[in-house]
Every structure is written in C-alpha cells, then in structure tokens.
C-alpha positions in Angstrom: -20.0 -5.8 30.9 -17.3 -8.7 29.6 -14.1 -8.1 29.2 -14.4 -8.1 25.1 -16.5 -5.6 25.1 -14.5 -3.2 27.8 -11.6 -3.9 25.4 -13.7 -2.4 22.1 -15.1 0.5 23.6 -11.5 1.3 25.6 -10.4 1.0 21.8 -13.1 3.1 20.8 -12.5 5.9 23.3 -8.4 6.1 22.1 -9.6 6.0 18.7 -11.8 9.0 19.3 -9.1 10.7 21.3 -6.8 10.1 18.3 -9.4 11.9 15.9 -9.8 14.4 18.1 -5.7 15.1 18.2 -5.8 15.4 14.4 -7.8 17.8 14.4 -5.7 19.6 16.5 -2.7 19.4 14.3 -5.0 20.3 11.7 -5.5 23.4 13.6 -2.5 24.3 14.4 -0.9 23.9 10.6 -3.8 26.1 9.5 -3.0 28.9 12.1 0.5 28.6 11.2 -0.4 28.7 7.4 -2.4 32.0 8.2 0.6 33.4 10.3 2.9 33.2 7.3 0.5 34.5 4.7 0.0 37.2 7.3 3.8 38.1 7.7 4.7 37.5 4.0 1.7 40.1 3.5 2.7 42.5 5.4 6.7 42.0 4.3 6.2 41.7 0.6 2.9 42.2 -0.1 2.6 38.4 -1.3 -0.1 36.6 1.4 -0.5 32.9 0.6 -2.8 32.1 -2.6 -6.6 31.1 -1.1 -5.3 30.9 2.2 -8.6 32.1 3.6 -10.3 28.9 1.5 -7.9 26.7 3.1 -8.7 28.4 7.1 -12.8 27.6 6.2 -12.1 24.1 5.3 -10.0 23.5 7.8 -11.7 25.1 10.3 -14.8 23.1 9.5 -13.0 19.6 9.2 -11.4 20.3 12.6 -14.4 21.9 14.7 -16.0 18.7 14.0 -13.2 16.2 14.9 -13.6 17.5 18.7 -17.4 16.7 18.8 -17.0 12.7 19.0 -14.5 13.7 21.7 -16.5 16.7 23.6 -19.2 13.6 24.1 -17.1 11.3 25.3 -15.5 13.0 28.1 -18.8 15.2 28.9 -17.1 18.4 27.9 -20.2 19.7 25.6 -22.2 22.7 26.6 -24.7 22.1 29.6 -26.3 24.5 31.5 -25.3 23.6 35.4 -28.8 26.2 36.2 -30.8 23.2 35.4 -28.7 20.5 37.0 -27.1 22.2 40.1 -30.3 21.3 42.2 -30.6 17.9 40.7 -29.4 14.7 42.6 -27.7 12.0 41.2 -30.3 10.2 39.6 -32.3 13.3 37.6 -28.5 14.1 36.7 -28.0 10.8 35.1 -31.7 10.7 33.4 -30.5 14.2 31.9 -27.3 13.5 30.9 -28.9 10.2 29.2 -31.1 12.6 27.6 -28.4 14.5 26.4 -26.9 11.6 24.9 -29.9 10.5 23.1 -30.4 14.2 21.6 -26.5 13.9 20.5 -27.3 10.3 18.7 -30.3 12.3 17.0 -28.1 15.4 16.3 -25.3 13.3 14.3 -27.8 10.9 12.5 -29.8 14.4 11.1 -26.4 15.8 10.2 -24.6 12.8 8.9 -27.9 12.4 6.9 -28.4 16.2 5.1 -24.6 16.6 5.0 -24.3 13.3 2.5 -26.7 14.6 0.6 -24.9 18.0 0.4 -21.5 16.1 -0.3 -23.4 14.0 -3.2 -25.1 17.5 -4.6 -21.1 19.2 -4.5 -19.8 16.3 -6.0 -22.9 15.9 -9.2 -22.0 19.9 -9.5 -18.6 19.6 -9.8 -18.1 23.2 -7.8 -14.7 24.4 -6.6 -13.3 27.4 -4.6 -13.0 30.3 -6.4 -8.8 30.4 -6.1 -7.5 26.9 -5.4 -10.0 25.3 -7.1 -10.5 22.8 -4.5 -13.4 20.2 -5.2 -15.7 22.0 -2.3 -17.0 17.9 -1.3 -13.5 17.1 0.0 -14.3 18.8 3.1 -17.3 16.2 3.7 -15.6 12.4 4.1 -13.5 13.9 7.4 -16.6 15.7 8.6 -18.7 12.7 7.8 -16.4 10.1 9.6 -16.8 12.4 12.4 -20.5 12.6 12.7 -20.1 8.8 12.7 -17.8 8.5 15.4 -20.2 11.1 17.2 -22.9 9.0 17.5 -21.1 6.1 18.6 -19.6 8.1 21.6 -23.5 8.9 22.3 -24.3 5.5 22.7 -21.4 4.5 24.5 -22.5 8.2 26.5 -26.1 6.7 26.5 -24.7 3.2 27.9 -22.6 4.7 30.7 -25.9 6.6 31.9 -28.0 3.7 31.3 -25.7 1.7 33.6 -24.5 -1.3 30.9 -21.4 -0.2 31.5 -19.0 1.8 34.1 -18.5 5.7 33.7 -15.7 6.5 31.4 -14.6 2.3 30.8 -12.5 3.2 33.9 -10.4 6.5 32.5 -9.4 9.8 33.5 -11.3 12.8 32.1 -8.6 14.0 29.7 
C-alpha cells in the first residue's frame, strides 16, 4: 500500500474515532439531561418536558455512532467457541467474512432506513410532546451506516492483506 493511501484511511480511522466520541458526549448530555429531570421530579414534581423523547432519539443516534468504530478496532460481538480452535488463517478467512456481512448489514440498513427517513419526512409526523420532526433522527444515523461500511472494507482490506492490520495503530 502507497503512502497516499495509508494517509486516507489513517484519516479515515480518526475520523471514525471522532464520530464515535460524539456519540459519547451525546450520551453523556442525554444521561445528564435524564438525571436532572429525575431530581427536579422528585424535588418539585416538574421532570423535564419529553425528556423520555429526547433519551430514544438520542439513544438511537448514539448506539449507532459506535458501530463504524466497534468494526474498526474489531470490538463487535464474535463468538471465540467458533474461533478459539482456529489457526491464523481460518481466523482471518472469518473475520473477512465478518467484514463482508458488516458491508451487507449497513448497505440493507442505510437502504430501508432512507426510505423510512423519506416516508417520516412525506408524513410530516412529530413526537407527541416536543413535537420533534421524528426524520431528524435519520441523517446522523445514516452518516453512520455510511461510515460503517467503509470501516468494513477497510476491515475487509486488512484481512484480505492490501493493507497492514490496523494502518499501524493501537487498539483503542
């Protein structure tokens, strides 16, 4: 592999791990948010308007940030019954495997979840409290199913042998 292309998917990777730590502050704001509406309910009765449609959005939009990022560093489930016995090579044809399903996995949800966005969106539906347009919940999770199958193919690549394991990082 050429420099150049070392260089894109080393940018690649930090972009991912940057997605991935959004998601985390995304996280941690909504568990903060669903602290205070849980004290100030308890205090004065007065819990935070929709707060439980703002946890299921976030939720969502941040569950799937960490998927581009799981693949990456190897970190999704995997069941070491299957792979314990296997040498090196059989290990690598799996975990190429496992890349490939991922690619397949994020197409078939990037592709039904568009149309889902473009059906909220024709349909003009809301939450219930907030009224929050219930399609702004999509872009991020789209974006994310995108950057998930590129990590499968740079997964796929690294077990394929175009390119070294991990473009020469530390599992973080």
């Amino acid at each position: 592999m050429d420099s150049q292309q070392s260089r894109i998917i080393h940018l690649i990777r930090k972009f991912i791990q940057f997605w991935a730590l959004l998601g985390s502050f995304l996280l941690i704001l909504i568990v903060l948010m669903t602290a205070y509406s849980a004290v100030t309910n308890l205090l004065f009765n007065a819990p935070v308007a929709g707060d439980f449609e703002i946890v299921e959005m976030g939720v969502a939009i941040s569950v799937f940030t960490f998927l581009p990022f799981c693949q990456l560093t190897k970190a999704n489930v995997s069941v070491d019954l299957f792979t314990m016995w296997a040498g090196p090579r059989l290990q690598n044809f799996m975990s190429m495997l496992a890349s490939l399903t991922a690619i397949a996995f994020a197409v078939l949800l990037f592709w039904r979840m568009s149309i889902g966005m473009a059906d909220y969106r024709e349909y003009e539906e809301y939450t219930a409290i907030l009224g929050i347009p219930l399609w702004v919940a999509f872009p991020p999770i789209l974006f994310s199913l995108a950057l998930l199958a590129v990590a499968s193919l740079i997964t796929t690549g690294e077990s394929l042998g175009f390119f070294g394991q991990g473009d020469g990082e530390t599992k973080t």
